[in-house]
ZAVOVO-198321 format. One record per residue: residue number from 1; x, y, z of N, C-alpha, C in turn. Coordinates in nm, 2 decimals, always signed. Example, Ala and Ser with C-alpha at 12.3 -4.5 7.8 and 13.67 -1.06 7.14 Angstrom:
BEGIN
ATOM resi    nc1    nc2    nc3   cac1   cac2   cac3    cc1    cc2    cc3
ATOM    1  +1.32  -0.57  +0.78  +1.23  -0.45  +0.78  +1.32  -0.33  +0.78
ATOM    2  +1.28  -0.22  +0.71  +1.37  -0.11  +0.71  +1.29  +0.00  +0.79
//
This chain:
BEGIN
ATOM resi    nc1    nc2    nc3   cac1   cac2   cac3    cc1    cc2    cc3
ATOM    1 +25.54 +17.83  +0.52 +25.47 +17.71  +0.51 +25.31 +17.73  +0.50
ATOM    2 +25.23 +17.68  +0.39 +25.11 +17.67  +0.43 +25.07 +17.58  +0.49
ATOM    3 +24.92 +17.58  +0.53 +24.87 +17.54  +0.64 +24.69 +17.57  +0.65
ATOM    4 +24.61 +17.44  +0.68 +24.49 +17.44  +0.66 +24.41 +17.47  +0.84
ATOM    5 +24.38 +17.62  +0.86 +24.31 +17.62  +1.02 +24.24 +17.50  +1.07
ATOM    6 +24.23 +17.43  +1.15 +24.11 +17.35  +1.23 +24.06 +17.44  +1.34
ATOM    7 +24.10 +17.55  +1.36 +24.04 +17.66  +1.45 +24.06 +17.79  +1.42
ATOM    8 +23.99 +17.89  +1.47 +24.02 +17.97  +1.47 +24.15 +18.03  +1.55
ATOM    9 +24.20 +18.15  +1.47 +24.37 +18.16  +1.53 +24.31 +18.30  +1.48
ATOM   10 +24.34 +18.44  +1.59 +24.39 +18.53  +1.60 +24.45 +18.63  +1.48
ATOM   11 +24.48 +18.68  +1.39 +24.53 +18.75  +1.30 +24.60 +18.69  +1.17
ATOM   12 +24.48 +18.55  +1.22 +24.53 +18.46  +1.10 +24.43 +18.43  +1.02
ATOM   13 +24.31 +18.35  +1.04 +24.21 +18.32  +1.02 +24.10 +18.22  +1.07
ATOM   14 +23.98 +18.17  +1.01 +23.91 +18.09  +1.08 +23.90 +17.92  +1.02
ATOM   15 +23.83 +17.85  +1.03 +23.84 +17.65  +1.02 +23.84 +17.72  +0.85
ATOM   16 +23.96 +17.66  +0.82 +23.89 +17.61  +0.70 +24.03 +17.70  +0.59
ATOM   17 +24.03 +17.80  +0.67 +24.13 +17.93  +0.60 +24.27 +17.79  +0.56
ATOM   18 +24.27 +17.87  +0.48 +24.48 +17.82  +0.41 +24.52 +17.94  +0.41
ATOM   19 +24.63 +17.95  +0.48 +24.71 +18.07  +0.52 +24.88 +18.02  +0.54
ATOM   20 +24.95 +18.12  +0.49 +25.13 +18.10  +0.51 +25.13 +18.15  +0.64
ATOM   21 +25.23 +18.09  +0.69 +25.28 +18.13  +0.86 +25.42 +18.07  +0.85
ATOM   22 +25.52 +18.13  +0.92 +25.66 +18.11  +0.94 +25.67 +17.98  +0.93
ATOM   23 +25.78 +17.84  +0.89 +25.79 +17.74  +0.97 +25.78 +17.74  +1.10
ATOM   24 +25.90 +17.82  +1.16 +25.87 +17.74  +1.31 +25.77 +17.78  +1.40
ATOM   25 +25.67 +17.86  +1.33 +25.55 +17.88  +1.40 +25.45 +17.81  +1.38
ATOM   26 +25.45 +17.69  +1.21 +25.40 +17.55  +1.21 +25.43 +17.47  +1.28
ATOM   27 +25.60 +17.46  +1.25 +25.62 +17.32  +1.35 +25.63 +17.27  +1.53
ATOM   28 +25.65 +17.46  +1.55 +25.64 +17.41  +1.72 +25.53 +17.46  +1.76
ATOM   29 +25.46 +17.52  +1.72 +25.30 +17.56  +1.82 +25.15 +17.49  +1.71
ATOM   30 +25.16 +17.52  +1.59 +25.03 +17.53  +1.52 +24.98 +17.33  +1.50
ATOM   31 +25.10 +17.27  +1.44 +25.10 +17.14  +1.39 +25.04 +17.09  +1.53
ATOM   32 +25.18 +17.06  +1.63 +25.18 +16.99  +1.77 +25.04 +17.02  +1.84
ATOM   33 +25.02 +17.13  +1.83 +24.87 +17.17  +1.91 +24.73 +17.10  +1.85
ATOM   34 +24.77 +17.08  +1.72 +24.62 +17.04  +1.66 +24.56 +17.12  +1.60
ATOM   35 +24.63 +17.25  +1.59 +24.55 +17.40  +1.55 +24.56 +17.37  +1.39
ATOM   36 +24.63 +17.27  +1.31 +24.65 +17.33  +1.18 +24.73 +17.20  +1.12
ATOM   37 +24.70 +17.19  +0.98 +24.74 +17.08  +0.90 +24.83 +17.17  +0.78
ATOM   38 +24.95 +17.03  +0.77 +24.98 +17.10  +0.62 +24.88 +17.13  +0.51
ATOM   39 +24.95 +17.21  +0.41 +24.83 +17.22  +0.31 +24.86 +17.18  +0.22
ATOM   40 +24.87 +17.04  +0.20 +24.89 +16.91  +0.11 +24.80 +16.87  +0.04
ATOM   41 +24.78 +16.80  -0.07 +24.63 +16.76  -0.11 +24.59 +16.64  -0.04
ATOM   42 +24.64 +16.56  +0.02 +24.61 +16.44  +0.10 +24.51 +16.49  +0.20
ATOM   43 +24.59 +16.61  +0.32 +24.51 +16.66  +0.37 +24.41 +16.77  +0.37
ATOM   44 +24.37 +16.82  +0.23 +24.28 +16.89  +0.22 +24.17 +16.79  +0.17
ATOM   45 +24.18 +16.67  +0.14 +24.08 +16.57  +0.15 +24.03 +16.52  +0.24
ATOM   46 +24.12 +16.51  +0.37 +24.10 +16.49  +0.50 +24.01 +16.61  +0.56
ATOM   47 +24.09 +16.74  +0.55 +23.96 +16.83  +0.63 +23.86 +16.80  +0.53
ATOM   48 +23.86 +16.84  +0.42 +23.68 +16.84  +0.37 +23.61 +16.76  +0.41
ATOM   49 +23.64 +16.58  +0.40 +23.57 +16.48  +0.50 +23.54 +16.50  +0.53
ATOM   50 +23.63 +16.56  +0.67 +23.53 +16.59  +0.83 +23.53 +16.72  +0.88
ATOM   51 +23.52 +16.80  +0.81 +23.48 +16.94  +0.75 +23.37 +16.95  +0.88
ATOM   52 +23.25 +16.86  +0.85 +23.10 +16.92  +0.94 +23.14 +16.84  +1.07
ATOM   53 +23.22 +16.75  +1.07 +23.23 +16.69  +1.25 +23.38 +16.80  +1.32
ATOM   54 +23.48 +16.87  +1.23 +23.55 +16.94  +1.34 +23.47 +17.09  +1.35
ATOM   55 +23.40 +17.13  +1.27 +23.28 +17.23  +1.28 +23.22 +17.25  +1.41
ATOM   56 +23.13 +17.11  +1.39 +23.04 +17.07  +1.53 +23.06 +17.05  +1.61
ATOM   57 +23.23 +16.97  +1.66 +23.34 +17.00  +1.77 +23.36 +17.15  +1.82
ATOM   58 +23.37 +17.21  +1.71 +23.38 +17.32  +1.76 +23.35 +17.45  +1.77
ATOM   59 +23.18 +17.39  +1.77 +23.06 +17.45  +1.86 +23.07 +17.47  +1.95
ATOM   60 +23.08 +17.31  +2.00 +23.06 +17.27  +2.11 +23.14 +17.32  +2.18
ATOM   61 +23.26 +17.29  +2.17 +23.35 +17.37  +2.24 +23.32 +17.49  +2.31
ATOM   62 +23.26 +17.57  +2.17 +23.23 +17.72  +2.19 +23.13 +17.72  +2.26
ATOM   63 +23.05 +17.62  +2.30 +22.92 +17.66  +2.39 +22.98 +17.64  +2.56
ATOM   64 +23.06 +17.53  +2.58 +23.12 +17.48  +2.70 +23.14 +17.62  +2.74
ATOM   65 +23.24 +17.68  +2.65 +23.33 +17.80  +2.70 +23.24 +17.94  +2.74
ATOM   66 +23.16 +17.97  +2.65 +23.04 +18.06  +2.69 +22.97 +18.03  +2.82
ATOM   67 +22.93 +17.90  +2.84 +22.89 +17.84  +2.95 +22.97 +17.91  +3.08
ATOM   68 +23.11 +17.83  +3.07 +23.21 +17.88  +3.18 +23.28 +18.02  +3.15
ATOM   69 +23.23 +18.11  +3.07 +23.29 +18.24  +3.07 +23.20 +18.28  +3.18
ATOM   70 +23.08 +18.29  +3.22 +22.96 +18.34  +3.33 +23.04 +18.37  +3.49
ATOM   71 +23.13 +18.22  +3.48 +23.21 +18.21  +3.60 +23.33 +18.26  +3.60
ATOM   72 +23.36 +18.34  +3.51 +23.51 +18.38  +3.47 +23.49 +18.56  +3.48
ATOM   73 +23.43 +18.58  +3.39 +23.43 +18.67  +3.33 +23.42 +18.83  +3.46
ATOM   74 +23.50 +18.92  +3.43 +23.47 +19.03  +3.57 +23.53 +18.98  +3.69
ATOM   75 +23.60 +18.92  +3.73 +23.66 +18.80  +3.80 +23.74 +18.91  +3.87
ATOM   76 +23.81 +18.92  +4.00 +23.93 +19.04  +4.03 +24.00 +18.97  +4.15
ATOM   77 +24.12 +18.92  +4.12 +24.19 +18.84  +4.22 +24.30 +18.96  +4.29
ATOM   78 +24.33 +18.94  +4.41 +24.45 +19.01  +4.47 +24.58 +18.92  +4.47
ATOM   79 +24.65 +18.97  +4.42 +24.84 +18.91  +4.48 +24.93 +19.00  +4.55
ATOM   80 +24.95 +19.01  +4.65 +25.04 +19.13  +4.74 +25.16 +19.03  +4.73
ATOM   81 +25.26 +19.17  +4.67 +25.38 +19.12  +4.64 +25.46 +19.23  +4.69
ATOM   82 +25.65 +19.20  +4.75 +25.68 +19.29  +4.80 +25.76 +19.39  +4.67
ATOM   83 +25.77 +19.56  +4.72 +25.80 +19.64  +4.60 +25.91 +19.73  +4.64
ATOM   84 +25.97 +19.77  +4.58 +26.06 +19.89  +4.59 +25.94 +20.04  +4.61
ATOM   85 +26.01 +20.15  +4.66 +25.91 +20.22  +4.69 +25.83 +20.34  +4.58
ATOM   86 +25.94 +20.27  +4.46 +25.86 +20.33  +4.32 +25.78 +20.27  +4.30
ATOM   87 +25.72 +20.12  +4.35 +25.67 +20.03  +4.33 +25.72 +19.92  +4.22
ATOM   88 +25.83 +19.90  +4.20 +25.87 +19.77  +4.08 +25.88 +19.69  +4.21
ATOM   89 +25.84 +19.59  +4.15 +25.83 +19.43  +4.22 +25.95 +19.37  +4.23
ATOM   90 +25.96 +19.29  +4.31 +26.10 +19.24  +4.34 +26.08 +19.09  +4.28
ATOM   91 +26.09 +19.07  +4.10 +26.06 +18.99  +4.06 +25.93 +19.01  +3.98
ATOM   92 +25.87 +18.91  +3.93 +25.72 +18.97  +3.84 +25.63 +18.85  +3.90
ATOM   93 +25.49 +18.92  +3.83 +25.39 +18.80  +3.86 +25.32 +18.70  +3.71
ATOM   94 +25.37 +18.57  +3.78 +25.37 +18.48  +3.62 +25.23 +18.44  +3.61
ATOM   95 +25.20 +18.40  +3.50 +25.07 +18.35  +3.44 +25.08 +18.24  +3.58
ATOM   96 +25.11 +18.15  +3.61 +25.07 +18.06  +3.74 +25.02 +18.10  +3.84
ATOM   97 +25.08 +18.23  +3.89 +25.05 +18.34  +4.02 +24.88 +18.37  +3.98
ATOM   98 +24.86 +18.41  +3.87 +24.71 +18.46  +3.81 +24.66 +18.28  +3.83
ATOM   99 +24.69 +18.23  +3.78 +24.60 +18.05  +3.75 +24.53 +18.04  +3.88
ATOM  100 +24.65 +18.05  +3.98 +24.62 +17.97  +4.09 +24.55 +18.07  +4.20
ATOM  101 +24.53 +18.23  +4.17 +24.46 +18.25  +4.26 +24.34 +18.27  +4.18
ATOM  102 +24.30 +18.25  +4.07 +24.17 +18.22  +3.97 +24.12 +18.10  +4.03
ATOM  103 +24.21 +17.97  +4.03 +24.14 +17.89  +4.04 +24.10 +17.83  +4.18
ATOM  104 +24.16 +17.94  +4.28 +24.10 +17.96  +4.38 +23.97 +17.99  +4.46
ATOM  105 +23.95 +18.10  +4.33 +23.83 +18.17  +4.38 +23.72 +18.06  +4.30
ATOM  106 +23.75 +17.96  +4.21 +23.65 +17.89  +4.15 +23.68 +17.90  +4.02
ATOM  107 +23.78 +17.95  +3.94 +23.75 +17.98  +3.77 +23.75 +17.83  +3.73
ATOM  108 +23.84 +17.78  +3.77 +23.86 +17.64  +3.67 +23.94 +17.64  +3.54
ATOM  109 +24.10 +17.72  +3.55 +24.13 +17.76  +3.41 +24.26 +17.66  +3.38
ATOM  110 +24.31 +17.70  +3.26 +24.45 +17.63  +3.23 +24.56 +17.74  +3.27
ATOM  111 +24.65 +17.77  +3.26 +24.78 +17.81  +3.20 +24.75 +17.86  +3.10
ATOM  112 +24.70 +17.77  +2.97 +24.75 +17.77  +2.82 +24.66 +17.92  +2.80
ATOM  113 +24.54 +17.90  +2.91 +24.42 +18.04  +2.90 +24.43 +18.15  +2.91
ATOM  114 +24.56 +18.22  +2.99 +24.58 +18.30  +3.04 +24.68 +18.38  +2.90
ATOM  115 +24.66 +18.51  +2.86 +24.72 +18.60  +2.73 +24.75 +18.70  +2.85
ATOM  116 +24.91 +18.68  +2.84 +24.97 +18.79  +2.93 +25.05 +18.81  +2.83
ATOM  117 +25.03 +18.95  +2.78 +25.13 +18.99  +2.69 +25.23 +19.03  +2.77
ATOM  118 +25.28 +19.09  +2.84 +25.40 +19.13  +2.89 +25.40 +19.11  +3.04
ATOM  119 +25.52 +19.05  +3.13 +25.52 +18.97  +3.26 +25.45 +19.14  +3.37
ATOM  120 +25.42 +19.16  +3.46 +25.35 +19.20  +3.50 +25.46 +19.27  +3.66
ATOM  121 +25.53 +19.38  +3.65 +25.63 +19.38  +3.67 +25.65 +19.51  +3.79
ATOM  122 +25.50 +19.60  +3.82 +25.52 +19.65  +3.89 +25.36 +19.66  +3.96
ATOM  123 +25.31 +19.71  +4.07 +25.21 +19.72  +4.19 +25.10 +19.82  +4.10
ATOM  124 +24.95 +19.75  +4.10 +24.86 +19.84  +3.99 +24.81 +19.72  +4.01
ATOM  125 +24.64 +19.79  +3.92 +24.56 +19.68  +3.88 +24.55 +19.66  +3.73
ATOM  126 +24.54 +19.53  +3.67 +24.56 +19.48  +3.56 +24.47 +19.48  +3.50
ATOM  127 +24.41 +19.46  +3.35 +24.34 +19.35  +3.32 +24.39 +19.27  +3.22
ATOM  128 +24.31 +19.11  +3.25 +24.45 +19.02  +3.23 +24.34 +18.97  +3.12
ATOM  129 +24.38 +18.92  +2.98 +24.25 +18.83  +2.87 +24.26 +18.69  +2.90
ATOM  130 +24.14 +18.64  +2.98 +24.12 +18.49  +2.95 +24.06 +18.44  +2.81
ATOM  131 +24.14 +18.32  +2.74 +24.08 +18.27  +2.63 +24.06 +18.13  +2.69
ATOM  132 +23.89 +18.14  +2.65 +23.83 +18.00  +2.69 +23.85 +17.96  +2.57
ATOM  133 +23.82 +18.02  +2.44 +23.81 +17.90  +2.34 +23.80 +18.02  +2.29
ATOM  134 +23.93 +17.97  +2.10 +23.96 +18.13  +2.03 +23.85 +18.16  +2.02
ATOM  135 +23.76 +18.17  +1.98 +23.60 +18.24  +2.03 +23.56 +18.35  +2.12
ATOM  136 +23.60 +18.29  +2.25 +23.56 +18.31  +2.35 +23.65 +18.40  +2.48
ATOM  137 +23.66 +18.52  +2.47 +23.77 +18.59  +2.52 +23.72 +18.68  +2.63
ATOM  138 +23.77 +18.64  +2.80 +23.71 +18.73  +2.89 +23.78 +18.82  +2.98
ATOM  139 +23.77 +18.91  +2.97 +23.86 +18.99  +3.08 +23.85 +18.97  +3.22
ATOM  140 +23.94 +18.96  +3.34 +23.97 +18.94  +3.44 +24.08 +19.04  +3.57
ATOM  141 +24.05 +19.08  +3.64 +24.18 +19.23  +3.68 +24.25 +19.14  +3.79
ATOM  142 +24.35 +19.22  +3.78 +24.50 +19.12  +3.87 +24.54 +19.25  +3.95
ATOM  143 +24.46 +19.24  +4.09 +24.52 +19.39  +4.16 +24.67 +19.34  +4.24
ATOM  144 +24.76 +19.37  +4.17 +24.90 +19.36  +4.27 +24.91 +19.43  +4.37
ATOM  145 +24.93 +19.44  +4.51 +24.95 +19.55  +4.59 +25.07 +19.48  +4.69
ATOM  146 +25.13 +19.59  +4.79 +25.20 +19.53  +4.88 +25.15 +19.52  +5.02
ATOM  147 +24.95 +19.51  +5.03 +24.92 +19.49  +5.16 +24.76 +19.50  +5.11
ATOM  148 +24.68 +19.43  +5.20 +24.56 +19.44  +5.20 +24.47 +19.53  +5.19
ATOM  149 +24.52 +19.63  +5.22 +24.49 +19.79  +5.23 +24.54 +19.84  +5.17
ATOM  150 +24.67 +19.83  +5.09 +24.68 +19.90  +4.95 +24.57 +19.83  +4.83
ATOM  151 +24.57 +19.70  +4.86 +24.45 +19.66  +4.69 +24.35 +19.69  +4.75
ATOM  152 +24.29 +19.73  +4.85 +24.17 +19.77  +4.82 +24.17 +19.97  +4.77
ATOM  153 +24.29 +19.99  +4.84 +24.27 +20.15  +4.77 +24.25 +20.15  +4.61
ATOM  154 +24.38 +20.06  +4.59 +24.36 +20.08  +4.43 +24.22 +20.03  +4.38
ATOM  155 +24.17 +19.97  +4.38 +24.03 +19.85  +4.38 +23.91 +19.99  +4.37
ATOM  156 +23.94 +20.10  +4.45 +23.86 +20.18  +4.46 +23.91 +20.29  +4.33
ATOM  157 +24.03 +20.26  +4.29 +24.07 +20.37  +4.14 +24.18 +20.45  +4.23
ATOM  158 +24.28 +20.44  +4.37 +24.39 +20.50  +4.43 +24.52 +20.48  +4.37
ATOM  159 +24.57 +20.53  +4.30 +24.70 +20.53  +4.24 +24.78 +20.54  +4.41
ATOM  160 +24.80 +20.41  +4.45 +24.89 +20.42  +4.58 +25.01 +20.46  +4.55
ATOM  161 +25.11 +20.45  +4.46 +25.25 +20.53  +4.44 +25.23 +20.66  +4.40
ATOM  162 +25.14 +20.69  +4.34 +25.11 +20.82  +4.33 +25.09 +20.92  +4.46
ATOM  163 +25.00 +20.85  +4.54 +24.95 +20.94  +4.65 +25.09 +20.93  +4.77
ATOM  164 +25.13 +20.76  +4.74 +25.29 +20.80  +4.84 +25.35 +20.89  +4.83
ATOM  165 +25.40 +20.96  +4.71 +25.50 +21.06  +4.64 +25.43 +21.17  +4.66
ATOM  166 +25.28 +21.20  +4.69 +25.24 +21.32  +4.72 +25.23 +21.35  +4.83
ATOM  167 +25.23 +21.24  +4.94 +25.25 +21.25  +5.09 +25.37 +21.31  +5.12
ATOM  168 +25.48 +21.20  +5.04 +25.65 +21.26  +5.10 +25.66 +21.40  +5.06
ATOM  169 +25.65 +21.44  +4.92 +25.63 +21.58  +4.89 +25.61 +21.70  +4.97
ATOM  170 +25.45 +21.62  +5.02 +25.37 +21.74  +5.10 +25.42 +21.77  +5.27
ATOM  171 +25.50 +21.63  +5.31 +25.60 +21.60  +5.46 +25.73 +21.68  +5.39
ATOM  172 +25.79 +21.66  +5.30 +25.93 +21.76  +5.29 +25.84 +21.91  +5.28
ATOM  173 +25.78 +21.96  +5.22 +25.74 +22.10  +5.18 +25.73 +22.12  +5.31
ATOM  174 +25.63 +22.05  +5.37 +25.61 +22.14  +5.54 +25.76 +22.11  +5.63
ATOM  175 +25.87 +22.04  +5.58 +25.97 +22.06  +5.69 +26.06 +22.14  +5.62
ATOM  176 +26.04 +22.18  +5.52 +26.13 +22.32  +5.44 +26.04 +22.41  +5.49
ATOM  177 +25.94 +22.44  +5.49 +25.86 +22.53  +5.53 +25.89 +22.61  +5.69
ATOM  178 +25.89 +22.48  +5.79 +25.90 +22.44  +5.95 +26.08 +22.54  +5.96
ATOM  179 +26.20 +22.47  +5.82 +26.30 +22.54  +5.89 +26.32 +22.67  +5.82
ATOM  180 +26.23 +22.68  +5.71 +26.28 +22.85  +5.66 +26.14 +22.96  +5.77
ATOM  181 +26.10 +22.90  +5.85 +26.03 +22.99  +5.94 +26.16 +23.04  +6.04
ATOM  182 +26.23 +22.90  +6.08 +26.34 +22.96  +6.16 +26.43 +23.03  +6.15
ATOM  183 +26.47 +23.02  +6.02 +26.60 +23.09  +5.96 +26.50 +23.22  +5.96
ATOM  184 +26.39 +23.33  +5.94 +26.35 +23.35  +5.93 +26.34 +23.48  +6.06
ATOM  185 +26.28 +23.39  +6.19 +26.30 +23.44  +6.30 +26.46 +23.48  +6.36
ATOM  186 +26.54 +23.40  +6.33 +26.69 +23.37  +6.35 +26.73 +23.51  +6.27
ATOM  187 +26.68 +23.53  +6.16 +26.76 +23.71  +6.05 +26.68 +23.83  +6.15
ATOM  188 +26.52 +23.79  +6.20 +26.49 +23.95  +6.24 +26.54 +23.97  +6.40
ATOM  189 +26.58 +23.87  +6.44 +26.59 +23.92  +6.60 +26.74 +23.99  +6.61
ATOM  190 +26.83 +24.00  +6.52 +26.96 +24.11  +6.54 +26.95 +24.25  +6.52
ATOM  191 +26.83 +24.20  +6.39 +26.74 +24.37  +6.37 +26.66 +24.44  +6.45
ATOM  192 +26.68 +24.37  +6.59 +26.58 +24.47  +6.68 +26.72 +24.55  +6.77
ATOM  193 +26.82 +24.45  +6.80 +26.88 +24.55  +6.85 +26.92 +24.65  +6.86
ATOM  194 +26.96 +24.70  +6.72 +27.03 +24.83  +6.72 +26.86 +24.97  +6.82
ATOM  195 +26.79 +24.92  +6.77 +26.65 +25.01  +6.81 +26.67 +24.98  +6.98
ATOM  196 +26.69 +24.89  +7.04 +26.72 +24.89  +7.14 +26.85 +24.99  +7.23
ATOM  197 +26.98 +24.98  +7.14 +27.08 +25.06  +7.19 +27.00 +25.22  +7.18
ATOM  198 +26.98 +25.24  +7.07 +26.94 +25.40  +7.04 +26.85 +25.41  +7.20
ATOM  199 +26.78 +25.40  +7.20 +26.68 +25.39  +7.30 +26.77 +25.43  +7.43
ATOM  200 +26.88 +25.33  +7.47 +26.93 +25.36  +7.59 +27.01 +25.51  +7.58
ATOM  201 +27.07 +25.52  +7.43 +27.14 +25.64  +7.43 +27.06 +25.76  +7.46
//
């Protein structure tokens, strides 16, 4: 289907572009949102009309959003969630989990804002893309941990599953260590005896 932008769209183009896109990626996201008109001649008479007022709309827009990127942007929320000891999450963390402790701290965002490409599925720090306006795109970090004290290790650059697995490592190595000293002492002490009999003989 063609289709006339009223915004800018991502790997598509910007106000004004005519570009083909799948049907059902006209009729259930692009049309319904307002992002995009058929590309009919009716309504290519319609955008040129108001060509310089959805323009100026959507300046504006872009200035609001630059405005509130200041308060967004560098932003680093914690969510401690429980993990398995590889660290996969028991469950994931959804774009809501990120909203709401954003708009906790003050962001003021939507849902629709948050670009999580893939659900967020194990303990690490993220960085997550906020879009204020297609324009206007700010990055944000989502530290998952499973304790207060793990997100701040990571927070400092601590790969916490990393350093777990080199802890248990370095606890088994010294308790193989601890029993091959015994087995060790356990082989030389039969070796003394025979020096002992000779002796008495």
């Amino acid at each position: 289907m063609q289709i006339i932008l009223l915004e800018r769209i991502e790997k598509l183009g910007t106000i004004g572009d005519v570009v083909t896109v799948k049907d059902g990626y006209a009729r259930n996201f692009l049309l319904p949102n307002k992002k995009a008109l058929r590309a009919n001649d009716a309504n290519r008479k319609v955008f040129e009309a108001n060509r310089s007022k959805i323009e100026a709309d959507n300046a504006a827009r872009r200035s609001d959003a630059e405005a509130h990127s200041t308060n967004v942007e560098g932003k680093s929320v914690v969510l401690i969630r429980a993990s398995s000891n590889a660290g996969h999450l028991y469950g994931s963390v959804s774009v809501r989990d990120i909203v709401d402790a954003l708009n906790a701290d003050g962001a003021n965002l939507s849902k629709s804002m948050i670009v999580l490409e893939r659900p967020i599925k194990t303990i690490g720090v993220f960085d997550v893309k906020v879009a204020l306006h297609p324009e206007v795109v700010v990055t944000v970090k989502v530290n998952v941990a499973r304790s207060p004290d793990e997100a701040e290790q990571q927070a400092q650059g601590v790969d916490v599953i990393a350093a777990m697995f080199e802890d248990e490592a370095a606890a088994a190595a010294a308790t193989d260590f601890e029993a091959g000293n015994g087995e060790e002492l356990e082989a030389e002490a039969p070796a003394a005896a025979p020096a002992e009999e000779a002796d008495e003989a």
